[in-house]
Chimera marker file (.cmm) of the C-alpha trace (Angstrom):
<marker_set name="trace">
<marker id="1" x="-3.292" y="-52.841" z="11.073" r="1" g="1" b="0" radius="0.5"/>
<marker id="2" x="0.052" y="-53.611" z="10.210" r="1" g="1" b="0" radius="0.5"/>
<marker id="3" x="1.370" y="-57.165" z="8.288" r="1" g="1" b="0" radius="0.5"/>
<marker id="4" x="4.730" y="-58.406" z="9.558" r="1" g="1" b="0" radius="0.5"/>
<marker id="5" x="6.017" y="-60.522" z="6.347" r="1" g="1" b="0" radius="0.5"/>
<marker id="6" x="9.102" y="-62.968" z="6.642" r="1" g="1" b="0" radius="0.5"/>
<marker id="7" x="11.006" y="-64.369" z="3.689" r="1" g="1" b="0" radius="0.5"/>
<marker id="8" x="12.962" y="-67.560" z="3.546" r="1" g="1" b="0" radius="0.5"/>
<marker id="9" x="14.640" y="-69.886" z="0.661" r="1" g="1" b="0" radius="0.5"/>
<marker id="10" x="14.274" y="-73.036" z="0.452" r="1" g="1" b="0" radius="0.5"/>
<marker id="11" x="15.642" y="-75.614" z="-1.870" r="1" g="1" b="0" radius="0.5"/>
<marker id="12" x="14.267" y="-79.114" z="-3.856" r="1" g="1" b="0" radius="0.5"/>
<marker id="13" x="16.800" y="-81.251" z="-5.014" r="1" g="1" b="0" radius="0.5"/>
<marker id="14" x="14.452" y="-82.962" z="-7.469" r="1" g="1" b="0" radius="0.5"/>
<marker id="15" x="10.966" y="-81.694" z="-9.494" r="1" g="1" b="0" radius="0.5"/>
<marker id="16" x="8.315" y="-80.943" z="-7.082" r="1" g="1" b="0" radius="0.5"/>
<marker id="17" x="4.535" y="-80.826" z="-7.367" r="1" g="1" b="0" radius="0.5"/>
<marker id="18" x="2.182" y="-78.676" z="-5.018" r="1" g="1" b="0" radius="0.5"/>
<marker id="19" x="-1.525" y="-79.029" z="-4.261" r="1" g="1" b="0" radius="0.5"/>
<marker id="20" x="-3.307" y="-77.160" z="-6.574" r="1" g="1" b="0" radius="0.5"/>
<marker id="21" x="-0.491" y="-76.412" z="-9.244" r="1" g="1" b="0" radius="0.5"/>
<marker id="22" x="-1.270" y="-78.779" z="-12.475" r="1" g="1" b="0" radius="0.5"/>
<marker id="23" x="2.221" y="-78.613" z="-13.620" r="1" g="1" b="0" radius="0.5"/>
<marker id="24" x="5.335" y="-79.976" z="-11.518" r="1" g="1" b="0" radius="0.5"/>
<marker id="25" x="8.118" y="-77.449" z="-10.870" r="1" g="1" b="0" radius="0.5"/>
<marker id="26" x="12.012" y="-77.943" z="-11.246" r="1" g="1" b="0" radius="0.5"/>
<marker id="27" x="14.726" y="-78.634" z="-8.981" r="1" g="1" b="0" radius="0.5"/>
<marker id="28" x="15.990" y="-75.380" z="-7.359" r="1" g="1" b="0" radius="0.5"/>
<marker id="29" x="15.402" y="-72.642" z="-4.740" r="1" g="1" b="0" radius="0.5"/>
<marker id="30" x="12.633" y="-71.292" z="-4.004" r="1" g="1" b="0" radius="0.5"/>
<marker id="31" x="11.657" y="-67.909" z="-2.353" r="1" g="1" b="0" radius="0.5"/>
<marker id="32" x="8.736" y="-68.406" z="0.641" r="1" g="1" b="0" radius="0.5"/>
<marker id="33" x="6.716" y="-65.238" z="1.821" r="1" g="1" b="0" radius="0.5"/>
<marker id="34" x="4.799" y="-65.303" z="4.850" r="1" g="1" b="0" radius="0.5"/>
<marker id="35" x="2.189" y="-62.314" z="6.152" r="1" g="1" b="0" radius="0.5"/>
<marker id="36" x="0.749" y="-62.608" z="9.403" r="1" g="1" b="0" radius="0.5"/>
<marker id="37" x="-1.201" y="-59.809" z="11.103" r="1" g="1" b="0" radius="0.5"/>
<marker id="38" x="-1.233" y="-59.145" z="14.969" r="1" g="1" b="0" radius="0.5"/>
<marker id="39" x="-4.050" y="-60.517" z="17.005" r="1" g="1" b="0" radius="0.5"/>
<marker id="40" x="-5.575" y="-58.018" z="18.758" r="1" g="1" b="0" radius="0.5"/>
<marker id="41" x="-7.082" y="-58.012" z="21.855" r="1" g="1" b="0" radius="0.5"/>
<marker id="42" x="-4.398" y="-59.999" z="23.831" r="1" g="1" b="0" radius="0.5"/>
<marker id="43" x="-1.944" y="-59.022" z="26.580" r="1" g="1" b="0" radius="0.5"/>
<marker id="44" x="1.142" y="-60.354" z="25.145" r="1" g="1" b="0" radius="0.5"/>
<marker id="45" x="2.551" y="-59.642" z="21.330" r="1" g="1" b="0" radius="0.5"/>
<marker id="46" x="0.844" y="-62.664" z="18.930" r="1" g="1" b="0" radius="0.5"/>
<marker id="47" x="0.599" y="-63.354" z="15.320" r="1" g="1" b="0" radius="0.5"/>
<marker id="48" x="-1.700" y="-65.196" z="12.772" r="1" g="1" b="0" radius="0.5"/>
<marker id="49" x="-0.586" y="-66.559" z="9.609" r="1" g="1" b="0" radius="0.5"/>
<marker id="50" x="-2.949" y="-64.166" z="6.823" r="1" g="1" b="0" radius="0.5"/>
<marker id="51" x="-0.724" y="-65.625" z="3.916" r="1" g="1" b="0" radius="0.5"/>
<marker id="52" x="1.846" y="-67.992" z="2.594" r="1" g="1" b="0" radius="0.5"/>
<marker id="53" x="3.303" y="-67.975" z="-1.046" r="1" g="1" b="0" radius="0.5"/>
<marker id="54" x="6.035" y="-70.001" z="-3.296" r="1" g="1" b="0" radius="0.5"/>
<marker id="55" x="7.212" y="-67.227" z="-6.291" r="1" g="1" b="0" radius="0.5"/>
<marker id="56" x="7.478" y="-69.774" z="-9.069" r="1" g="1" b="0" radius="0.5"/>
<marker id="57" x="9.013" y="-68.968" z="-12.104" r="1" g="1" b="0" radius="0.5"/>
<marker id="58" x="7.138" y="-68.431" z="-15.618" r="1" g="1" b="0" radius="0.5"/>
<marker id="59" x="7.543" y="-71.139" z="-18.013" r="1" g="1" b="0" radius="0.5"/>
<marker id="60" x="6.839" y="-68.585" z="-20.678" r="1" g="1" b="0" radius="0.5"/>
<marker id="61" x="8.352" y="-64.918" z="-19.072" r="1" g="1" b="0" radius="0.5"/>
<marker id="62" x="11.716" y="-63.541" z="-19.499" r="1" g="1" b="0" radius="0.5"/>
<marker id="63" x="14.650" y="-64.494" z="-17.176" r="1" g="1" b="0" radius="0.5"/>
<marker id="64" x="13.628" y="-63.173" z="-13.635" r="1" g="1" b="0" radius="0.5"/>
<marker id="65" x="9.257" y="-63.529" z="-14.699" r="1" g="1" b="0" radius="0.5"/>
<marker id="66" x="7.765" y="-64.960" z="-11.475" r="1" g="1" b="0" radius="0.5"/>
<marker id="67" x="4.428" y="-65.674" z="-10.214" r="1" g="1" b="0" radius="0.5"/>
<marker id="68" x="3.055" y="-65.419" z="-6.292" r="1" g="1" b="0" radius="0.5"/>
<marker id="69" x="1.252" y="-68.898" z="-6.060" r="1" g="1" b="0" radius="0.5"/>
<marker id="70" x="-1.001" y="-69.055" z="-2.534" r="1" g="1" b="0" radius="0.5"/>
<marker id="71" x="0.694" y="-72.384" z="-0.785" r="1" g="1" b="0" radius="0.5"/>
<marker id="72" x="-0.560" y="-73.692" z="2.939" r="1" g="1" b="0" radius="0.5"/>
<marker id="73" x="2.953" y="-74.518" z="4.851" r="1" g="1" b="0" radius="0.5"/>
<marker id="74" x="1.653" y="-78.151" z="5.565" r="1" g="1" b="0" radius="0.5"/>
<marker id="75" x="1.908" y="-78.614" z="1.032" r="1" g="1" b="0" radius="0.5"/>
<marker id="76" x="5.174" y="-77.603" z="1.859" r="1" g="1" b="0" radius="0.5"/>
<marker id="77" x="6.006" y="-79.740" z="4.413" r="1" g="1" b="0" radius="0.5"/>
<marker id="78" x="4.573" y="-82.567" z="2.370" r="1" g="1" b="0" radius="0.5"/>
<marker id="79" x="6.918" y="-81.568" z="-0.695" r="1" g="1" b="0" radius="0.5"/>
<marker id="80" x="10.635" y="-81.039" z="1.195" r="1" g="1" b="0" radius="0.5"/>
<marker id="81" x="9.265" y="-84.509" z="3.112" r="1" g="1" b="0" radius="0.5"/>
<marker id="82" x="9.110" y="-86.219" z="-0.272" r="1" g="1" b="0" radius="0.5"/>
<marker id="83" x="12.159" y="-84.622" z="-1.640" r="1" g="1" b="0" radius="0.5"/>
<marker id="84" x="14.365" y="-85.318" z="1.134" r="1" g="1" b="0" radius="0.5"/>
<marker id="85" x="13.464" y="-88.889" z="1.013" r="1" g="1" b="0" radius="0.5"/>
<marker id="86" x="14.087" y="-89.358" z="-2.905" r="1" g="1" b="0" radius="0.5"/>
<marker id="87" x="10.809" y="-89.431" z="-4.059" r="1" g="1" b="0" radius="0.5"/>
<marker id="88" x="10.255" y="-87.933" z="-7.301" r="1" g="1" b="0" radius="0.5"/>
<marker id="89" x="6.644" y="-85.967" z="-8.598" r="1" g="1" b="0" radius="0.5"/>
<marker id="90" x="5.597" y="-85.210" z="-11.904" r="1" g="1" b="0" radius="0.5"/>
<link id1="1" id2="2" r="1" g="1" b="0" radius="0.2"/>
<link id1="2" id2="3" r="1" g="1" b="0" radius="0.2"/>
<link id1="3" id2="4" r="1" g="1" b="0" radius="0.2"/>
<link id1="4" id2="5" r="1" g="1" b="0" radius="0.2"/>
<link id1="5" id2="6" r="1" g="1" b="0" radius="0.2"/>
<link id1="6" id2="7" r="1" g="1" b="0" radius="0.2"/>
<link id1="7" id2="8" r="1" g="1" b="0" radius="0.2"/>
<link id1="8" id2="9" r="1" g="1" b="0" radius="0.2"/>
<link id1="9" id2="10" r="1" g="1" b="0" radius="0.2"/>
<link id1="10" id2="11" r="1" g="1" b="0" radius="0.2"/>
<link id1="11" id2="12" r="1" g="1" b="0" radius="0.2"/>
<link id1="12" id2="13" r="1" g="1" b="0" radius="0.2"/>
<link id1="13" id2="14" r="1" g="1" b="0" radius="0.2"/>
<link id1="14" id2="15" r="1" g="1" b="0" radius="0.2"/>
<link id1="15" id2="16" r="1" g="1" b="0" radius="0.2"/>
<link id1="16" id2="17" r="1" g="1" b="0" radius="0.2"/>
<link id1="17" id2="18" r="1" g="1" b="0" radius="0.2"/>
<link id1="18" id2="19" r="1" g="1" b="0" radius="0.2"/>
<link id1="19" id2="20" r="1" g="1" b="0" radius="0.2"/>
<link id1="20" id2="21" r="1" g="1" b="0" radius="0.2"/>
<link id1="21" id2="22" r="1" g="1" b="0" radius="0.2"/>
<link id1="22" id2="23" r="1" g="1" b="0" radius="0.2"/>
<link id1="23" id2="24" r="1" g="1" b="0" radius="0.2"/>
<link id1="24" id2="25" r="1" g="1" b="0" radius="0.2"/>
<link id1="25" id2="26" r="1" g="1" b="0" radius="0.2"/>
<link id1="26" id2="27" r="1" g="1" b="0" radius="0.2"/>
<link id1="27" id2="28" r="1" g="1" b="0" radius="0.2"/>
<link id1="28" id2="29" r="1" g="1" b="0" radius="0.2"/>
<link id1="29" id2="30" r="1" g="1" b="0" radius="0.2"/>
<link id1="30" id2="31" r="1" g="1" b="0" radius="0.2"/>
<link id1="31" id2="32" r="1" g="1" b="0" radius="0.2"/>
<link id1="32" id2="33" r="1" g="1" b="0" radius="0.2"/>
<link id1="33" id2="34" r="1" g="1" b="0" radius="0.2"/>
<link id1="34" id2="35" r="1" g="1" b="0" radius="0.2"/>
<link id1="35" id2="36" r="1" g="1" b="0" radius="0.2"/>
<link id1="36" id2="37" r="1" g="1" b="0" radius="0.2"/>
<link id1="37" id2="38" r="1" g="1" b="0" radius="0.2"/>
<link id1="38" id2="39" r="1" g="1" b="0" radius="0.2"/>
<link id1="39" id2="40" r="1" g="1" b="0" radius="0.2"/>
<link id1="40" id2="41" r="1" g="1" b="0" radius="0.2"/>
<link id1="41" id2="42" r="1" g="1" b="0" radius="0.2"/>
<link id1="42" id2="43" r="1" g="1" b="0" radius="0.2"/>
<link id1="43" id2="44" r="1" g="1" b="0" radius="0.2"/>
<link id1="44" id2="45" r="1" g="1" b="0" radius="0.2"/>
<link id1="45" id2="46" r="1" g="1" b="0" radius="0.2"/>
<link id1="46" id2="47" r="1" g="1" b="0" radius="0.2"/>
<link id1="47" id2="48" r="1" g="1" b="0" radius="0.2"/>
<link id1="48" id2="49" r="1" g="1" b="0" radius="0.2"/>
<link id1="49" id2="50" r="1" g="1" b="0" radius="0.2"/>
<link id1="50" id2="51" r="1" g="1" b="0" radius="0.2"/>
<link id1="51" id2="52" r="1" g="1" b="0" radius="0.2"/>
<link id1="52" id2="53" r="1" g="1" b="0" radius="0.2"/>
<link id1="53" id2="54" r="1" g="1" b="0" radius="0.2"/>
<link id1="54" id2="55" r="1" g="1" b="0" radius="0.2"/>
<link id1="55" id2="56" r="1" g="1" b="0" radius="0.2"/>
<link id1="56" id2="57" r="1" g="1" b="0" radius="0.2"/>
<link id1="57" id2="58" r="1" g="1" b="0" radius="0.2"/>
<link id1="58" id2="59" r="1" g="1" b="0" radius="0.2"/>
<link id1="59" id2="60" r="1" g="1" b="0" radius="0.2"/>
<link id1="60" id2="61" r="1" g="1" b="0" radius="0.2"/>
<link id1="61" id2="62" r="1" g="1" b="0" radius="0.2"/>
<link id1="62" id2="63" r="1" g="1" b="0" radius="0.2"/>
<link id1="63" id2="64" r="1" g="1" b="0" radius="0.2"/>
<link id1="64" id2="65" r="1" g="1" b="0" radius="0.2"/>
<link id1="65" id2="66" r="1" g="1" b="0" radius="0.2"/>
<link id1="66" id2="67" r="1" g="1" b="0" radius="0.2"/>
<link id1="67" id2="68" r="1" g="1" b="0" radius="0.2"/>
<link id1="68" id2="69" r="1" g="1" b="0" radius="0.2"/>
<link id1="69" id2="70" r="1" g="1" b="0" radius="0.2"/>
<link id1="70" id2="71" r="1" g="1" b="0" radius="0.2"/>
<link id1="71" id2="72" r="1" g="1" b="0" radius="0.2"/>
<link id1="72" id2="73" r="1" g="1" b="0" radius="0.2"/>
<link id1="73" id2="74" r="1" g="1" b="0" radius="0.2"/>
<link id1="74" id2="75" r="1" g="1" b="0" radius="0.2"/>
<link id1="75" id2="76" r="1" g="1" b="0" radius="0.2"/>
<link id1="76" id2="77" r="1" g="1" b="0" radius="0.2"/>
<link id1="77" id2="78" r="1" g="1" b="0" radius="0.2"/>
<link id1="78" id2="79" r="1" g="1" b="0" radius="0.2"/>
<link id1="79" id2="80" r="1" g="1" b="0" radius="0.2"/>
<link id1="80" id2="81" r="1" g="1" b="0" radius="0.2"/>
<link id1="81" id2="82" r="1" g="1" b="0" radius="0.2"/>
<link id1="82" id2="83" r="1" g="1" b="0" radius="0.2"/>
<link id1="83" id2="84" r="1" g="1" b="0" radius="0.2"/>
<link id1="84" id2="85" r="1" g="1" b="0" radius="0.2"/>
<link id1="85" id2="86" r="1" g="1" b="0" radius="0.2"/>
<link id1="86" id2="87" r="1" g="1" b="0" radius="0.2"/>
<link id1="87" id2="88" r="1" g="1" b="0" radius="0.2"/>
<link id1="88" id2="89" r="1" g="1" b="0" radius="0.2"/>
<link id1="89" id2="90" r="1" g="1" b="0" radius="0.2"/>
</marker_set>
């Protein structure tokens, strides 16, 4: 079975916080990883979302440290909501 992963950026103008994360994160942009595997057993080409993750950077690492945090897209939808709308976490 083969994973087809996607990558996009996205961007928080203000300090964001995410389910599960105790910390909030700063302002800045932010690389998003999606794997999704094929369904099989269909007629037509289909995907499932398998994974989703935010790389956040170490508080503690060198410059360019990062850590793979596990993220469901409707936390991030929640978090770009509140930061377009000029709420701030943390």
């Amino acid at each position: 079975m083969s994973l087809r992963t996607t990558s996009r950026t996205i961007t928080f103008a203000r300090p964001f916080s995410l389910a599960g994360l105790e910390e909030s994160q700063p302002a800045g942009t932010y690389t998003i990883q999606t794997d999704e595997e094929p369904i099989e057993g269909l007629s037509f080409l289909a995907y499932r979302r398998v994974a989703t993750v935010i790389f956040l950077p170490l508080r503690h690492g060198g410059q360019g440290s990062f850590q793979a945090i596990s993220v469901t897209p409707e936390d991030l939808e929640v978090a770009q909501a509140r930061d377009a709308a000029g709420a701030r976490d943390g």
